[in-house]
N, C-alpha and C positions, 0 to 999 in steps of 0.2 A: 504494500500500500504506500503510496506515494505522500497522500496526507499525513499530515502529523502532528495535527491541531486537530478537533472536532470544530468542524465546519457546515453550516444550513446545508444540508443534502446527502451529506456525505457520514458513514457510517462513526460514531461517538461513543458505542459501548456496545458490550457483553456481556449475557446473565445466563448463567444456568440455573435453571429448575430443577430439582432434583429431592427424590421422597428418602435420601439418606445425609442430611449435610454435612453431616459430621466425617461420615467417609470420604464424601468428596473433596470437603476438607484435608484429609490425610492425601488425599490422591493428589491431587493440583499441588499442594506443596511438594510435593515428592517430586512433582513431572517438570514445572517452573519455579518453584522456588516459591511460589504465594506466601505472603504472612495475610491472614486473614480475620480479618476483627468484625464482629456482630453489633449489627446495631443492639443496645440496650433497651430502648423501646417497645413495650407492649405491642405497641400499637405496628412498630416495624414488621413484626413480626417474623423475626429470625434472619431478617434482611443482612446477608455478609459481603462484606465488600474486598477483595484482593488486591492486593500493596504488593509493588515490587520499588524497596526502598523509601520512597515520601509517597510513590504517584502512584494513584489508582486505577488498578488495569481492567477490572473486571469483577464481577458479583455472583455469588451463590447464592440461591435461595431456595424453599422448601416450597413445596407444591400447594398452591393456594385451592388448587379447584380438585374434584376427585378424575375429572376428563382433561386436565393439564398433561401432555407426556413428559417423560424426563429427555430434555432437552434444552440445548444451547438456542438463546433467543439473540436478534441482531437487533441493534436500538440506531434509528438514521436520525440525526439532528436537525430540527426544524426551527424558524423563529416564531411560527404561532401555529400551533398544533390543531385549535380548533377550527381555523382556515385547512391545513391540510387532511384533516380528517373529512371534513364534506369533501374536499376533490376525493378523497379514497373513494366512498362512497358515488361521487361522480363517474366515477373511470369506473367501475364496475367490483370493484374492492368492498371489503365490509369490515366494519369497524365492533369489535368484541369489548373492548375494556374502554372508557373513559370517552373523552379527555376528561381526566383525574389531575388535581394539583400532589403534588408529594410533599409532605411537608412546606419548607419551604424550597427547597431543592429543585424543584421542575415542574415540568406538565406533561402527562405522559398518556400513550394512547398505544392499543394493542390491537392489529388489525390482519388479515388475511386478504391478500391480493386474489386476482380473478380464478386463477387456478391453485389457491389454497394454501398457498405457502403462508405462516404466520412471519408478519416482524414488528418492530413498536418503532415509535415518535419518541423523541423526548425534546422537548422546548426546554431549553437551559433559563435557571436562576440560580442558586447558589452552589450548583453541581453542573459542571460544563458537560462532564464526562471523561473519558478515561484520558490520564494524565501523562500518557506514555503510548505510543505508538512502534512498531517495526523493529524493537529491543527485543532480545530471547525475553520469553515469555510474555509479550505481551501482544494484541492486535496487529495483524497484519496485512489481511487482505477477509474480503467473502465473497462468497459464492451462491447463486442461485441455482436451485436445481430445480428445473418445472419441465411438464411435458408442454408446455403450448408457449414456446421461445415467441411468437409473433406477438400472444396478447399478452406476456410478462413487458413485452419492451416499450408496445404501446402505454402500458400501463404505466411503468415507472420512469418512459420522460415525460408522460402527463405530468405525474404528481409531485414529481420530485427537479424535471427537466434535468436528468442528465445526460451524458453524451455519451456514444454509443461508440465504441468501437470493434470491427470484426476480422476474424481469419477461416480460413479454412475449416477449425474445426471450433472457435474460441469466441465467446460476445465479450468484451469487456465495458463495465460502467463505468466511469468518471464525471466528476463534477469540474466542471469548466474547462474540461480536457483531463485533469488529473484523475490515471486511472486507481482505484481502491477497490472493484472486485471484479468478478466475471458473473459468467451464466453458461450451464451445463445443458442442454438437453437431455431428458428421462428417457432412453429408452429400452429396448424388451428385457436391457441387464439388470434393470432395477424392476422389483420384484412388484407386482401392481395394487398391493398392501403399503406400498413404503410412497408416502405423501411426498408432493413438492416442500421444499424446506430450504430455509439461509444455513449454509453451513461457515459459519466464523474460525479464520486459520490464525494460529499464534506463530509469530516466528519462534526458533530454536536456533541456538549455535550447530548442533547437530540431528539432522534429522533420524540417522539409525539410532542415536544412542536416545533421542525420547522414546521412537517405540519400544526399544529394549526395555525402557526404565516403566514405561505404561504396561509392558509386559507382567514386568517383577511386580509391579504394586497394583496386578488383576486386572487390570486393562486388558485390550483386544487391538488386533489391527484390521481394521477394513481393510486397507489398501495398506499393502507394504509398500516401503521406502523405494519410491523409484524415482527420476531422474526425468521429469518431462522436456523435450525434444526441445533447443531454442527456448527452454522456460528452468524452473528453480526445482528442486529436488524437495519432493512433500512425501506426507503418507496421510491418511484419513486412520485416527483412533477412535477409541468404545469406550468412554470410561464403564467402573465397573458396576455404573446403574444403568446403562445403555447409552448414555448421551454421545451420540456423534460431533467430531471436531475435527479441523487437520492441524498439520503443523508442517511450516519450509523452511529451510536454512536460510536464516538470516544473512545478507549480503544477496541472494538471490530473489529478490521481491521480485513478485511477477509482472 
């Protein structure tokens, strides 16, 4: 990912949901190095947020709904959320959560695009969003994975107008030209149970040795460590509540 500020449009955080936190606690520290502190608040409700050093990379949190899956969520930075959530709604998207205020922290909105994929909004107040970009362990690219590439793209330069770029086999997104993820086509490999979804990648100084390390502390590998052609070396892991994520060697942003 080429940004490195949370910027209007362009991706600003990562939350995993997940019905064991305390594991996934153990696991993420293990695999990045996380220090991880909980909000105290009742009312947070176990809301934990991941530090590498001062800046906040990323949140864990517990499964608020009992039809939540455990799953990594992608939050895009907006400056007014409740403008952007009717164009969701416009462009053919639906909006599930909010727009909610958080504390005093933001404005936040959890919505599914035309073909199902979940991702949220967050309008910055006292929380811009993650404070560290493209460093091991922290944020560094995403990815879409849908089966209807025509109405995901219509879609998201409706709502968000980013730019689009393409290759042979590759969409990628960016905001004002700077690219921050791509987009995959779904097709007969992916199993027709497994939904469109944001899959959010963490750089790594080494990408064999996280899977190794996601190995030892019950992790899985989707996708072994391999070497994309003209691109950066990733793998797609499981942590050990199911949640899918990748990771690419740092120095090779895509």
């Amino acid at each position: 990912m080429k940004l490195d500020v949370p910027v209007p449009g362009g991706p600003c955080w990562a939350e995993l949901g997940t019905d064991d936190l305390a594991a996934a606690q153990r696991f993420y520290a293990e695999l990045f190095g996380w220090r991880c502190e909980t909000d105290p608040r009742e009312e947070a409700g176990g809301y934990t947020v991941a530090h590498l050093g001062d800046a906040a990379v990323a949140a864990l949190s517990p499964l608020y709904q009992k039809s939540q899956p455990v799953a990594w969520n992608v939050s895009f930075g907006v400056s007014d959320a409740d403008v952007t959530a009717r164009m969701i709604e416009e462009a053919g998207g639906k909006v599930l959560v909010g727009p909610m205020d958080v504390f005093d922290m933001g404005r936040f909105v959890v919505a599914l695009d035309p073909g199902g994929a979940a991702f949220q909004l967050w309008q910055a107040q006292a929380f811009p969003g993650a404070g560290l970009f493209n460093a091991p362990g922290s944020l560094g690219w995403v990815e879409l994975l849908t089966r209807d590439t025509a109405r995901a793209e219509a879609f998201y330069t409706t709502v968000f107008g980013w730019t689009v770029g393409t290759s042979e086999y590759y969409t990628r997104w960016g905001v004002g030209g700077v690219d921050f993820g791509g987009m995959i086509a779904m097709d007969d490999k992916f199993p027709p149970e497994v939904p469109p979804h944001w899959l959010p990648y963490f750089a790594v100084a080494d990408v064999d040795a996280a899977a190794a390390t996601a190995g030892r502390a019950a992790g899985t590998a989707l996708m072994e460590p391999t070497s994309v052609p003209d691109g950066p070396r990733i793998a797609v892991l499981r942590d050990p509540r199911g949640a899918l994520f990748g990771v690419y060697r740092t120095g090779d942003e895509p």
